[in-house]
C-alpha positions as CSV (number, residue, x, y, z in Angstrom):
1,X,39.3,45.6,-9.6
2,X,37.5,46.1,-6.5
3,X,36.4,49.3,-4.8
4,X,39.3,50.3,-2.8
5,X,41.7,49.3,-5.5
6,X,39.8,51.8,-8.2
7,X,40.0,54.8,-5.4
8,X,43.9,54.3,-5.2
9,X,44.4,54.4,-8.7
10,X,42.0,57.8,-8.3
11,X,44.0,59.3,-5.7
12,X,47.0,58.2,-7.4
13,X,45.8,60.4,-10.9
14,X,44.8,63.1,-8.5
15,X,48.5,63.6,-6.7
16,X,50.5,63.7,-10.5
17,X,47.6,66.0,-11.4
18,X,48.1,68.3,-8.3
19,X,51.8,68.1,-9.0
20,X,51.7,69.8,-12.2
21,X,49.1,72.5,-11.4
22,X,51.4,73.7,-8.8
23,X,54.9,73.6,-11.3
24,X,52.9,75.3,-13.5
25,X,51.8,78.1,-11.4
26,X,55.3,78.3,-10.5
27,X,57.1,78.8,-13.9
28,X,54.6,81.6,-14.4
29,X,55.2,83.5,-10.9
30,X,58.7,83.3,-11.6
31,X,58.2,84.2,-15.0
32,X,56.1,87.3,-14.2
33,X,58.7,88.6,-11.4
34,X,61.7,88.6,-13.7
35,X,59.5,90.7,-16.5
36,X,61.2,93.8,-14.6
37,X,64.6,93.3,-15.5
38,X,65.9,90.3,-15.6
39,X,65.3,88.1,-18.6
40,X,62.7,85.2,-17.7
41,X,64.8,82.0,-17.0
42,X,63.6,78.3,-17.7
43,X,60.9,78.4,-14.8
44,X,60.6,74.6,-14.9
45,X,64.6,74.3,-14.6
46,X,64.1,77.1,-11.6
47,X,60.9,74.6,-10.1
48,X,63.2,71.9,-10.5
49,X,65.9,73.5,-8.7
50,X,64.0,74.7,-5.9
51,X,61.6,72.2,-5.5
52,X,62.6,68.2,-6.1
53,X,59.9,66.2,-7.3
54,X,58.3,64.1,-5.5
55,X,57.8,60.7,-7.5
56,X,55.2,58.9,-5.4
57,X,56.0,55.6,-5.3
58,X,53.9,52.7,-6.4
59,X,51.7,50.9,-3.4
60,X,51.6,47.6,-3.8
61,X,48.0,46.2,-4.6
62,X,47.3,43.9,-2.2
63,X,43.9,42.8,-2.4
64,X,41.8,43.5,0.8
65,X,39.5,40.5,2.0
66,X,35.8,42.2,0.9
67,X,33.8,42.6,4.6
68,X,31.8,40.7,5.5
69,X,28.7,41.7,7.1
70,X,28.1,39.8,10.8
71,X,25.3,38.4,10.9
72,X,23.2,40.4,13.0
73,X,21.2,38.5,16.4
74,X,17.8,39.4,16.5
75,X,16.4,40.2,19.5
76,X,14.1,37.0,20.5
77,X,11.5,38.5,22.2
78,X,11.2,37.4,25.6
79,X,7.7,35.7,26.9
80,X,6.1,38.6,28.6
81,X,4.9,36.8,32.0
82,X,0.9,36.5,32.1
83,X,-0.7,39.0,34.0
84,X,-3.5,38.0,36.5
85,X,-6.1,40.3,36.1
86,X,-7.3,41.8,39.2
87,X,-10.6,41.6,40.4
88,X,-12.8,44.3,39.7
89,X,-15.0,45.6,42.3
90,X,-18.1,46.9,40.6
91,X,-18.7,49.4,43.4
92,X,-23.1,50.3,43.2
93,X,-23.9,53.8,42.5
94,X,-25.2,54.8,45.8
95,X,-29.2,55.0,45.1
96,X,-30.1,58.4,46.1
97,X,-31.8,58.8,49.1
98,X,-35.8,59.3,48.8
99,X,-36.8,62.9,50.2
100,X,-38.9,62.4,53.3
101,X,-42.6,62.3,52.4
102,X,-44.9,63.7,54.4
103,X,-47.6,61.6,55.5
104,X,-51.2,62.4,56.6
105,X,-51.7,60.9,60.0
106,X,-54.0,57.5,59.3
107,X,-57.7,58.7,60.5
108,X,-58.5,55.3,61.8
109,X,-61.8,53.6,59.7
110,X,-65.1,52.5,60.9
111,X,-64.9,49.0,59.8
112,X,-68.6,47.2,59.5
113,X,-68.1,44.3,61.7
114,X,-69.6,41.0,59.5
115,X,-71.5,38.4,61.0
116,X,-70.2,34.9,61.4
117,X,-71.8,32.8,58.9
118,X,-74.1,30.0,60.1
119,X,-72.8,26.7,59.3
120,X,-73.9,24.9,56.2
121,X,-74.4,21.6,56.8
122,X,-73.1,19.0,54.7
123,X,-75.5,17.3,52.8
124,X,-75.9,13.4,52.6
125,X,-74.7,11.9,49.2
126,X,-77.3,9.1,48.6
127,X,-75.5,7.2,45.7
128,X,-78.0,5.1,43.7
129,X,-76.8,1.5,43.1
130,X,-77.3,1.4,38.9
131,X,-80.5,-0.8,37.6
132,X,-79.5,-4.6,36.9
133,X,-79.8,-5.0,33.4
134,X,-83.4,-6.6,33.1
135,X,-84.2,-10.4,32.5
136,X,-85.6,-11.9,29.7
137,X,-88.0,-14.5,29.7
138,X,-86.7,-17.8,31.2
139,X,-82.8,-16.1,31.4
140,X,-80.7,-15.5,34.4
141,X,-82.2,-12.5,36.6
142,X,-81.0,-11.1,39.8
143,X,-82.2,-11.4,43.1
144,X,-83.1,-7.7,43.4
145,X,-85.1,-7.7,40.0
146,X,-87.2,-10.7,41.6
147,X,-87.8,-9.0,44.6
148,X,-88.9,-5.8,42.8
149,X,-91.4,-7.8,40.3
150,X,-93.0,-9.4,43.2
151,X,-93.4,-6.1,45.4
152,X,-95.3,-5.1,42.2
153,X,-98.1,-7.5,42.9
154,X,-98.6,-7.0,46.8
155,X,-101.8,-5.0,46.0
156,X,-105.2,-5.7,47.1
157,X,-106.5,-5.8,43.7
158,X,-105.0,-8.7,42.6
159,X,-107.2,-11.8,44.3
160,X,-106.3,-15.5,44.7
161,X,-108.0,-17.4,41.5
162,X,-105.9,-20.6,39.9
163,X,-108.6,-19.8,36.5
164,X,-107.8,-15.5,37.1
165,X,-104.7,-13.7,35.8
166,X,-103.1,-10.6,36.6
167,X,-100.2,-8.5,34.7
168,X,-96.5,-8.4,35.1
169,X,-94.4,-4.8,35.0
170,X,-93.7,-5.7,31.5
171,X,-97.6,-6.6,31.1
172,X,-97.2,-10.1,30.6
173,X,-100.2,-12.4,31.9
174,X,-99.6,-14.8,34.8
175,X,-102.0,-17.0,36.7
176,X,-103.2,-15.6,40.1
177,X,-101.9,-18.3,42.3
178,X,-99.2,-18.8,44.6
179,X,-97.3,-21.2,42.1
180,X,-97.7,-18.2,39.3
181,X,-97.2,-15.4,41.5
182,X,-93.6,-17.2,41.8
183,X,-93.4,-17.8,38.0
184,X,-93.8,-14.3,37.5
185,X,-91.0,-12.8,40.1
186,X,-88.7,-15.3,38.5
187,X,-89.7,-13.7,34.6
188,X,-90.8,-17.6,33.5
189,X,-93.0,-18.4,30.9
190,X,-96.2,-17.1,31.0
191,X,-98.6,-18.3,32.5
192,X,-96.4,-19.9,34.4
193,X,-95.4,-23.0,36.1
194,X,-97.1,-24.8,38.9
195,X,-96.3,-26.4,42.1
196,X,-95.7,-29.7,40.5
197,X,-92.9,-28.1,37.6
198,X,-91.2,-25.8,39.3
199,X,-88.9,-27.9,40.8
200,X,-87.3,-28.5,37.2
201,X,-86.0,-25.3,37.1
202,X,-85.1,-25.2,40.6
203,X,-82.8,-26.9,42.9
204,X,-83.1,-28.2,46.3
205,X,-80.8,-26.1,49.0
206,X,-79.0,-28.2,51.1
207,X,-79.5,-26.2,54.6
208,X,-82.3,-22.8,55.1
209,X,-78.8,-21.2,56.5
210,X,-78.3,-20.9,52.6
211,X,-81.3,-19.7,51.9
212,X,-81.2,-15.6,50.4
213,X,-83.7,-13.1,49.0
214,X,-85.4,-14.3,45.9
215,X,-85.2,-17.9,46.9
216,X,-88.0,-20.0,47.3
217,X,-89.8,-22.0,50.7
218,X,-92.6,-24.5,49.5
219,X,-94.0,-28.1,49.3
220,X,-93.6,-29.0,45.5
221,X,-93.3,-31.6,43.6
222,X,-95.8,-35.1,42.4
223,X,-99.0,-35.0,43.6
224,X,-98.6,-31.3,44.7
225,X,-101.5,-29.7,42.2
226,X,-103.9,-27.9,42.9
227,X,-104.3,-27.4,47.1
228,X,-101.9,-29.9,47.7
229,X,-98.8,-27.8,47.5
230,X,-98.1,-24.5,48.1
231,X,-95.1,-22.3,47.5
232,X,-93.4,-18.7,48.7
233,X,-90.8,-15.9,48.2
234,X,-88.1,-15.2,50.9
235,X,-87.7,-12.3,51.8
236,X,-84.9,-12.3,54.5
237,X,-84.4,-13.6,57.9
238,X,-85.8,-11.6,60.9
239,X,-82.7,-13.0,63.5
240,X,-79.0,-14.2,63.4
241,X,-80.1,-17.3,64.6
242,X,-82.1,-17.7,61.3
243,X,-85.6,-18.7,63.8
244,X,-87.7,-16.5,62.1
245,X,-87.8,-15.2,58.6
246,X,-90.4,-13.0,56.5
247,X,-91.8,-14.3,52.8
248,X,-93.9,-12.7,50.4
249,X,-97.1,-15.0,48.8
250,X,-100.6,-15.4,47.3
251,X,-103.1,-17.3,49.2
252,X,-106.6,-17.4,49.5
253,X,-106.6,-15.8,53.3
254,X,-106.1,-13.3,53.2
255,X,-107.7,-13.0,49.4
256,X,-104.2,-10.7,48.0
257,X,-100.6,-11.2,47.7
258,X,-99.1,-10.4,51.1
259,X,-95.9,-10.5,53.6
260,X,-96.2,-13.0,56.0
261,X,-93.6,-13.9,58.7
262,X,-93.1,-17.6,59.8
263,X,-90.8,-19.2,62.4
264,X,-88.3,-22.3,61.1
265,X,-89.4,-25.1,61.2
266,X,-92.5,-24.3,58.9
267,X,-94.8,-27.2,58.1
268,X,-98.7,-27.4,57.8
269,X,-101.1,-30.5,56.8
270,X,-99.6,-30.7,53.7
271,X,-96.0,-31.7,54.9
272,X,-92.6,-29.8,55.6
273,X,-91.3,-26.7,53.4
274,X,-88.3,-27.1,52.0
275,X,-85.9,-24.3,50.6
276,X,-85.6,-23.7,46.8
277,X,-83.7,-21.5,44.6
278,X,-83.8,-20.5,41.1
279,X,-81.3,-22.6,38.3
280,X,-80.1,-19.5,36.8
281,X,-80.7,-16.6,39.6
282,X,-77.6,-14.6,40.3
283,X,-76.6,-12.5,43.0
């Protein structure tokens, strides 16, 4: 039996219940008022009389449908639109205004006046050309290391003798002669070649326009010994039109190693110079 079904049957026991509380109170009111004089009657004939008795009648039980609960709609909750967030002016604290300072008037300054500086002037850079590594004997030398070995020798003290000898930088011995004055400027053997070998280690030059410091100018060669050649260092030319040019050479007159400056063509009793150079001079 279901809920409502069990509180019918309780009101139902409830009403009978009721009922005969209230006959019984009845039968004894009645009861206690006759007491006087007239002899108590039947009080539950007298509640019958008076009163008829309700009989409730029996409710049908019809079974109610249990409730059901309704499902209950949750509130979706509804997309809150997004917000733009404003733009927040960071307003700057207003910097507080600097209390006037009083100032000393300026007392103007003696200022030493300087003098202009004198002017340096720039000093010429001489760069030195580096040494040429020296020669050995008989090797390749360069034409400024000739040049330098024979300015060594343009001294009075050495005198023409083809039986004397005089010293090189390196203090080598050479003969004191034209033809070994040459031998030593061009570091050969000592005591060096004469007028009639020196042409095998040097090379006729096909024109004196080719002709360049540390060559040679002489008349060499078979049948050249002794006085019958003679042979010189060139120097340089003294024009552009290579007409007159400057040599360096040892000669009995005057009795030294000297400078001497010819014009082109230079010949003598003994025949026509012709321009040398050196097999293994470099520039």
């Amino acid at each position: 039996m279901n809920f409502f079904q069990r509180l019918g049957a309780v009101r139902y026991l409830l009403t009978g219940l009721a009922v005969a509380l209230v006959a019984v109170g009845g039968t004894a009111a009645v009861g206690a008022m006759r007491s006087d004089s007239t002899p108590p009657k039947d009080a539950s004939a007298d509640l019958a009389a008076a009163a008829p008795t309700r009989t409730p009648a029996a409710r049908p039980t019809t079974a109610r449908p249990t409730p059901t609960k309704a499902p209950t709609k949750r509130a979706t909750p509804k997309s809150t639109p997004k917000t733009t967030p404003k733009a927040i002016n960071h307003k700057s604290k207003a910097k507080p205004k600097p209390s006037p300072v009083r100032t000393r008037k300026a007392e103007p300054r003696k200022v030493a006046t300087k003098k202009p500086a004198a002017a340096v002037k720039p000093r010429a850079v001489t760069h030195k050309a580096k040494p040429a590594p020296k020669s050995v004997t008989d090797g390749t030398i360069s034409r400024a290391e000739v040049l330098a070995r024979a300015r060594t020798w343009l001294t009075p003290s050495i005198s023409y003798d083809m039986n004397g000898s005089a010293a090189a930088p390196d203090g080598v011995m050479y003969r004191s002669d034209c033809s070994g004055y040459a031998s030593m400027a061009l570091h050969l053997d000592a005591p060096g070649r004469s007028t009639i070998d020196l042409p095998d280690v040097t090379h006729v030059l096909r024109s004196k326009d080719d002709l360049k410091p540390g060559d040679l100018l002489g008349i060499m060669g078979p049948d050249t010994g002794g006085a019958g050649g003679h042979v010189m260092i060139f120097v340089k030319w003294n024009d552009t039109s290579h007409s007159s040019f400057t040599v360096w050479e040892h000669s009995g007159n005057p009795d030294q190693p000297h400078k001497s400056v010819y014009d082109w063509p230079i010949q003598d009793s003994r025949g026509t110079y012709l321009p040398y150079r050196y097999d293994k001079i470099v520039d």
